[in-house]
C-alpha positions, 0 to 999 in steps of 0.5 A: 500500500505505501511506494517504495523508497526508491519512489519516494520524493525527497524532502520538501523544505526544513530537516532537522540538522544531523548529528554532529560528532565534532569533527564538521560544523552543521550548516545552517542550523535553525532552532527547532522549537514549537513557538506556540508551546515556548511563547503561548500557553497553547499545550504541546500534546493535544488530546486526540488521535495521532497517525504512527506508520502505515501498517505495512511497514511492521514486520512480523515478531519485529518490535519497533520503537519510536518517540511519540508525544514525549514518550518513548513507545514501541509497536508490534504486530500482533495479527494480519490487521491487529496491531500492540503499542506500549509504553517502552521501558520495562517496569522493572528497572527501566531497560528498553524493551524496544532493543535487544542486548546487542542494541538492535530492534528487538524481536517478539518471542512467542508473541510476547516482549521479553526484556533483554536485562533480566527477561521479565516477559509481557503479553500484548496486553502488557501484563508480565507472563513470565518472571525471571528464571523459575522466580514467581511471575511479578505484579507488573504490567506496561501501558499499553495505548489504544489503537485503531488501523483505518485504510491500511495506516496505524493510528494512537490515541493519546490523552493526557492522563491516559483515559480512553478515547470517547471517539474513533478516526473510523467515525469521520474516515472511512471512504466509501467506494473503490479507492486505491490504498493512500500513497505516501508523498511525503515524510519529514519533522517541523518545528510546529505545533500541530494546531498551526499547521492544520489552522491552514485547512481552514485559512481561505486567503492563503489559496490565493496570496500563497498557492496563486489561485484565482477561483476561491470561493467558499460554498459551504459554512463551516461546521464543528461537529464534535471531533470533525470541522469541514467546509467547502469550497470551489478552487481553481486556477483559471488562468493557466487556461488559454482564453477560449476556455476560460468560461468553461468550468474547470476546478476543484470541488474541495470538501476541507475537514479535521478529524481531530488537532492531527487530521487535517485532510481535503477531498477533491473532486475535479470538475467536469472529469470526476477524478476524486483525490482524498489529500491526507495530512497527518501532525504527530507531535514528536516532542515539544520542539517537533512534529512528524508530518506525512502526507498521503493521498488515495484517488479514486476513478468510480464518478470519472466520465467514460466517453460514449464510445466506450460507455456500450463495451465497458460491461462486456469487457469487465465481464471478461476480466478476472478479479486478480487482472482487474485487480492488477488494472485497478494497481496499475491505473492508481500508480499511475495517477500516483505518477502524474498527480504527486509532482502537483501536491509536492509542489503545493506542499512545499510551499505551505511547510517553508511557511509552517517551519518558520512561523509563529503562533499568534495567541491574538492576530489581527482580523482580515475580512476574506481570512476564512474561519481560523476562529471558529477553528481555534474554538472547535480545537479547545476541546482537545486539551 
């Protein structure tokens, strides 16, 4: 479901400098910090659901670790479509059950995480099975988070004082229709709070100052429905069309929603063809100075305009196709459209993180008329922390 590295774009705009061992200078390094969490008092975890790694890349009896919202956690597989991520240290005395005696990615043993320091084991719910050598098994027990895979991508819920989650990623997301798996265009860390970045989803001027479109208008209200915030707007770019078809109408029906602080996302619908494009966003806090962005996209080809030519053989020829050749078809046409859409969103992209890593966040900005609903956005978000 995810490209392969080979296919992957490089990075957009900001990366965190390398390590430095001493021996070169850094070049150009910039401060990473979220300024919303050093100069505001806008708390730097939100209470919400936040996107870890696409399901594919865990591989069977491999524990995988990661930083995620300050702590430090690890992630197994646990079945073909179940997934177990735990906090990362062993209750014990705090040895790292995410690496093994040799410092390399620990591996599952009978489906349970055995610590490599004294060999306390646990289950998938945390739960210590094994003391020990023949010792008594002890009373101890590692959190584990709560998790959700939708679309073939991990999602963790986090809460500040770890209560369970009231809502579901799947209640607002779930695609209906055939929709190719998301692809993967873009992976990197910003220095910027969540909430900065998915304020853009909502900021309507910045479609014509920065993106240069000249089709901007705003179809729908905006409404926060519990964990959801959407509107809809009509976008395009009339003026990269040669003047005789000017007046025809050419652009994108863009549905811009939040599923909570870290889902910002847009569905497009490019009028008159009917191609479909769900553009993902996904704001995963590392620390207090940095977020994991990735974005994603899936199409879809189900409201697509077939030519009348081919309206009358379409029928008979899908009868003839096997499900593993239509299968395969369907995988080739997505890559395809994969191909020749990605260098538009990367471009797109780019433009918003050169802003987004070197911005601010301001706790009282000056009102423009045309600036969309960044304050109703701004209340909707303070029920996640």
């Amino acid at each position: 479901m995810r490209e392969s590295e080979a296919n992957q774009p490089p990075s957009l705009a900001y990366t965190p400098a390398a390590e430095n061992d001493g021996t070169t200078k850094a070049k150009s390094e910039r401060p990473r910090f979220h300024s919303s969490s050093t100069k505001t008092r806008l708390p730097p975890f939100p209470n919400s659901w936040f996107h870890l790694a696409p399901f594919s890349e865990f591989k069977k009896d491999e524990i995988r670790s990661f930083k995620f919202l300050g702590n430090d956690i690890i992630a197994f597989k646990t079945g073909d479509d179940s997934i177990t991520v735990m906090d990362a240290y062993c209750p014990h005395l705090g040895a790292h059950l995410g690496r093994d005696a040799k410092g390399r990615n620990n591996r599952l043993r009978n489906g349970c995480v055995e610590c490599p320091y004294h060999h306390l084991t646990f289950d998938a719910e945390g739960t210590c099975v094994r003391g020990r050598s023949h010792a008594s098994v002890p009373k101890a027990k590692v959190f584990t988070w709560e998790t959700e895979i939708v679309e073939g991508l991990v999602f963790v819920y986090h809460h500040e004082d770890k209560l369970p989650s009231t809502w579901k990623i799947s209640d607002f997301f779930r695609p209906k229709g055939n929709w190719s798996s998301p692809f993967m265009s873009y992976h990197g860390v910003h220095p910027i709070h969540p909430q900065d970045a998915a304020e853009n989803s909502v900021d309507t001027l910045h479609f014509r100052t920065l993106h240069q479109f000249d089709q901007v208008e705003q179809v729908t209200e905006a409404v926060a429905d519990r964990q959801h915030f959407y509107q809809t707007l009509h976008i395009g770019k009339m003026g990269l069309l040669p003047k005789f078809m000017r007046n025809v109408p050419i652009y994108s029906v863009v549905k811009e929603a939040a599923v909570g602080i870290g889902f910002p996302m847009a569905h497009n619908r490019f009028h008159p063809i009917g191609l479909q494009v769900n553009h993902l966003v996904f704001l995963t806090p590392i620390d207090e100075t940095s977020t994991n962005f990735w974005f994603y996209f899936q199409v879809s080809f189900d409201d697509v305009k077939v030519p009348r030519f081919l309206t009358k053989h379409k029928g008979r020829i899908e009868r003839r196709l096997n499900e593993h050749l239509k299968r395969a078809i369907d995988k080739a046409v997505h890559r395809a459209a994969y191909a020749v859409l990605s260098p538009m969103f990367v471009l797109i992209n780019s433009q918003d993180l050169d802003i987004w890593s070197t911005k601010t966040h301001c706790d009282k900005p000056v009102v423009l008329g045309d600036d969309g609903n960044i304050h109703l956005f701004r209340k909707w978000c303070k029920q996640f922390y």
